[in-house]
C-alpha positions in Angstrom: 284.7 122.7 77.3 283.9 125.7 79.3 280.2 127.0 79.3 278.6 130.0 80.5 276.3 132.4 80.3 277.7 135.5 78.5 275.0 134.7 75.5 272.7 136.8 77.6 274.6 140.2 77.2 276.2 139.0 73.9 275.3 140.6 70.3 272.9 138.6 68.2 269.8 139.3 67.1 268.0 137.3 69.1 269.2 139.3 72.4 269.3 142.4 74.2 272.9 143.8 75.0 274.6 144.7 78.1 273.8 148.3 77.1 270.7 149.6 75.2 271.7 148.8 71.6 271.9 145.7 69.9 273.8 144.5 66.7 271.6 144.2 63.2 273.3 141.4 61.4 272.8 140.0 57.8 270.0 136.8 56.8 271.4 134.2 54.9 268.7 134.6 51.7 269.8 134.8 48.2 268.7 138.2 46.3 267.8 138.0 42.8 269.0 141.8 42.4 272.7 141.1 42.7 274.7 140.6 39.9 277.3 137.6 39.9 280.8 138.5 39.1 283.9 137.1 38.0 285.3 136.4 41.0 286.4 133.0 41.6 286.0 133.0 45.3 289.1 131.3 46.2 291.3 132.6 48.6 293.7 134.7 47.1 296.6 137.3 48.1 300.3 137.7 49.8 301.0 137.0 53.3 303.6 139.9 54.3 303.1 140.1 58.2 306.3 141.6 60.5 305.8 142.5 64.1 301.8 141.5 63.7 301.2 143.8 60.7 300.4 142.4 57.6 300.5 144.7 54.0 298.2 144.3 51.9 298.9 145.6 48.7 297.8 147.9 46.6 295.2 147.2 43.9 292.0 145.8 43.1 289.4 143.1 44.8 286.2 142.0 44.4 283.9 143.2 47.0 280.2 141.8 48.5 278.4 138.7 47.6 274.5 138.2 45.8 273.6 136.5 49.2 272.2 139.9 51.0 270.7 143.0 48.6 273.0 145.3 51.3 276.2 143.2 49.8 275.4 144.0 45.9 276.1 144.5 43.6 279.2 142.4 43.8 282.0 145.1 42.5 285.9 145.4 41.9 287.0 148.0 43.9 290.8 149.0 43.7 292.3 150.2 47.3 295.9 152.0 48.0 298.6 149.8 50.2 297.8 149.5 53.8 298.7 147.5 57.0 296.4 145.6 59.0 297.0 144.1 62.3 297.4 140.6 62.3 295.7 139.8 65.3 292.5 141.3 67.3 293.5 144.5 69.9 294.1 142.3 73.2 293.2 142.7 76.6 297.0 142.7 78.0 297.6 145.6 74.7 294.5 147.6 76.2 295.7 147.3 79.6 299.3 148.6 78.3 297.8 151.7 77.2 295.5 151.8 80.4 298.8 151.9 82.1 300.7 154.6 79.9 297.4 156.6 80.7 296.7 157.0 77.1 293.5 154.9 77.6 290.9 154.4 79.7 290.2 151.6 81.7 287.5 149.2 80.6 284.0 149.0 82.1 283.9 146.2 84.7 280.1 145.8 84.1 280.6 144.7 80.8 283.6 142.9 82.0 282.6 140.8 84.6 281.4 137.6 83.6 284.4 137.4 81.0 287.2 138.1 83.8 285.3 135.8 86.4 285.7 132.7 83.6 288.1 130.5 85.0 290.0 130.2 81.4 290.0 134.1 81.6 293.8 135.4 79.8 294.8 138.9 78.7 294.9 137.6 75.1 291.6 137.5 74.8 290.8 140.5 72.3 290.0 143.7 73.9 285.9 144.1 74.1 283.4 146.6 76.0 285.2 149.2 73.9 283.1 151.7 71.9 283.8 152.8 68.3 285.2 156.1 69.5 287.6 154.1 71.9 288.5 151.6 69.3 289.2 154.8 67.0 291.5 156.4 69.7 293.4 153.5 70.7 294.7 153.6 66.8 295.4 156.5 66.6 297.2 156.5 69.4 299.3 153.6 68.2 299.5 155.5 64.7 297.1 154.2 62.9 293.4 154.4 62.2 290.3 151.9 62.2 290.2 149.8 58.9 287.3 151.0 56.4 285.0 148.2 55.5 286.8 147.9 52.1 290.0 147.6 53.5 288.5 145.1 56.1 286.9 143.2 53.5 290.1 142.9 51.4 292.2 141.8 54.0 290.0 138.9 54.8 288.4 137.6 52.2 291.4 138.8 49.5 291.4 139.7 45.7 289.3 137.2 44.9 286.2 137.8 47.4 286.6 134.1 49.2 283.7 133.4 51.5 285.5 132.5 54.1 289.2 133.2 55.0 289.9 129.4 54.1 287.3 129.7 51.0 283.9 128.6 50.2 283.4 125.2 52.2 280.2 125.8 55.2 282.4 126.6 58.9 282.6 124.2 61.1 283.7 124.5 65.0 287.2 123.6 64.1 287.1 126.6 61.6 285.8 129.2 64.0 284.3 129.9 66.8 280.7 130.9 66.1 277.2 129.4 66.4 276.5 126.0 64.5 272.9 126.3 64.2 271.6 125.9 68.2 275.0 124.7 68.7 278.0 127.2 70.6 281.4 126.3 69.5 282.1 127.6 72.4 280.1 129.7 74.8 282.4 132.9 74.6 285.3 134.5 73.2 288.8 132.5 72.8 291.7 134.0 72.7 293.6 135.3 69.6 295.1 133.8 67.1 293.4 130.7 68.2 292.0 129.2 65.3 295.5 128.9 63.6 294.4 127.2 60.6 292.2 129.7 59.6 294.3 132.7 58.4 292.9 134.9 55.6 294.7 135.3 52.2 296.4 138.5 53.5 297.8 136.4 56.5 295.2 138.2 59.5 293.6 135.6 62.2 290.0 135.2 63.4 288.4 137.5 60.7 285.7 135.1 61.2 283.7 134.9 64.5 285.0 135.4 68.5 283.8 139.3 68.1 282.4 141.5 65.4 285.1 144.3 64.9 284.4 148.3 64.5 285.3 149.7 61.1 285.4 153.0 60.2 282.4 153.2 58.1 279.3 154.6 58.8 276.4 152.0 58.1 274.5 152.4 54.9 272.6 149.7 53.2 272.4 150.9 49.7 276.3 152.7 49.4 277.5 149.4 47.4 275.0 150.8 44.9 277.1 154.3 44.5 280.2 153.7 46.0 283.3 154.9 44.0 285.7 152.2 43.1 288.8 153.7 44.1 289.2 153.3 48.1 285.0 154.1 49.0 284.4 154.9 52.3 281.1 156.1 54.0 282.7 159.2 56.0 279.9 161.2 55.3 276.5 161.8 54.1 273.0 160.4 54.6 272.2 157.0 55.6 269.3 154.1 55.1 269.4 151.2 57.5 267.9 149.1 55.4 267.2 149.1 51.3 263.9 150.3 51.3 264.2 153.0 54.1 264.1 156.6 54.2 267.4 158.2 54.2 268.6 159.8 57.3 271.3 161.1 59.1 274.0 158.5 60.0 273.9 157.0 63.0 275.1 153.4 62.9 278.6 152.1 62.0 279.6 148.8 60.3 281.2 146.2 62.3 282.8 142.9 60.8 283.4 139.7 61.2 280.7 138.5 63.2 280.9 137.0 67.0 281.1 133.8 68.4 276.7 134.0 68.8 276.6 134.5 65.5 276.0 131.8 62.5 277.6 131.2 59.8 275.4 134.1 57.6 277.1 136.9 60.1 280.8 135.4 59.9 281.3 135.7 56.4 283.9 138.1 54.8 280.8 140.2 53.0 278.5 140.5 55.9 277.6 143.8 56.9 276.4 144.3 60.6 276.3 147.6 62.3 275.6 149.0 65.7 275.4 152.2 67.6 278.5 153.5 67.8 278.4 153.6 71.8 277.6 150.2 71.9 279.8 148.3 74.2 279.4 144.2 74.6 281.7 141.4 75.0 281.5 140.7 71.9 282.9 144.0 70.1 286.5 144.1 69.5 288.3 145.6 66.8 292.0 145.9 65.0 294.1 149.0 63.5 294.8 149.5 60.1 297.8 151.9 59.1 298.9 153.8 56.3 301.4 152.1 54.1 305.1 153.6 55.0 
């Protein structure tokens, strides 16, 4: 196994990042304020993926969990058909766009220690990309950054499943993510890697390698007031935390969690968020497009 020492720029809350920002991510602690719902928690939805889309249909899920007061209360929320991109944005599709001079290059500071790892491939998922490049890169491919909803749906399915295989703890086989002081492994892998591991909705590596932009601007008490048909933070005042003054927004919620993450930051509910020009090897994204 490879090791090396891309922890030190990587987002966790434990470290600083390559830039200035760093990642908040969720504590595993139970809240006594969230409701419990009837959602069974098992992995359930339709895999339809062509050409590394998948659909996901239209209608209702059950969205957060009673494990973190900015996941509750646990809700149905009904969303409109969308697409989803199978996969994590590559390298070698970045680069493509790079070359069409639609996009622009990546920063090599950010870059370095990934490209000098001797395992180094251009399917690695595309990192050191800001929200507002992640945003443009799907629009220019037609399509748009998922919301957290849709995010949320497409990996954990109708049913709210914990993780995209269900409810039992990860293990390194599962994902790649941090087992207690242990690194699965010491940096990203490429996608699609963990093949077993596919959500109900058919997308890889929803859990762990890198957290994910969505569209969404963070707020920690919008599950509170959210509407149920297809929410979306676009807009507004936000708190960062529960008890906190709001203000004006200036986080937005990433996914998924990373591969310095634990098992709390990798499941389908968690809610991290960073600034928005926060660029780290551990911040990739996917597109989400409007159903044709």
């Amino acid at each position: 196994m490879w090791f090396a020492s891309i922890l030190l720029s990587g987002c966790s809350t434990e470290s600083k990042q390559a830039d200035t920002s760093v990642v908040v991510t969720p504590q595993l602690d139970q809240s006594d304020s969230c409701d419990q719902s009837d959602a069974s928690r098992v992995p359930t939805g339709d895999i339809q993926c062509t050409n590394g889309r998948c659909l996901v249909a239209e209608g209702p899920f059950w969205m957060g969990s009673d494990i973190d007061e900015t996941e509750c209360p646990v809700h149905e929320v009904t969303l409109d058909a969308f697409e989803i991109d199978q996969f994590e944005v590559t390298l070698a599709e970045w680069q493509a766009c790079v070359n069409q001079n639609r996009c622009g290059a990546l920063p090599t500071h950010c870059l370095n220690e990934l490209i000098s790892r001797p395992d180094y491939t251009t399917t690695f998922p595309a990192v050191c990309v800001t929200w507002a490049q992640a945003s443009a890169y799907c629009e220019d491919q037609g399509g748009r950054l998922p919301t957290e909803a849709e995010w949320e749906k497409a990996a954990a399915g109708r049913q709210g499943a914990k993780w995209a295989w269900g409810s039992s703890p990860p293990e390194c086989d599962d994902a790649n993510f941090r087992l207690a002081s242990i690194y699965c492994w010491q940096g990203v892998r490429p996608v699609g890697w963990y093949s077993d591991s596919v959500s109900a909705f058919g997308l890889y590596d929803v859990n762990g390698n890198v957290f994910e932009w969505t569209e969404d601007w963070y707020d920690a008490t919008f599950y509170a007031e959210s509407p149920a048909l297809n929410p979306i933070k676009d807009s507004g005042v936000c708190t960062s935390t529960i008890d906190a003054e709001p203000r004006a927004c200036s986080n937005r919620v990433l996914r998924g969690g990373a591969y310095n993450t634990t098992e709390a930051t990798i499941r389908n509910a968690a809610r991290s968020f960073a600034d928005p020009m926060l660029v780290d090897v551990n911040i990739g994204f996917r597109c989400a497009y409007d159903a044709p």
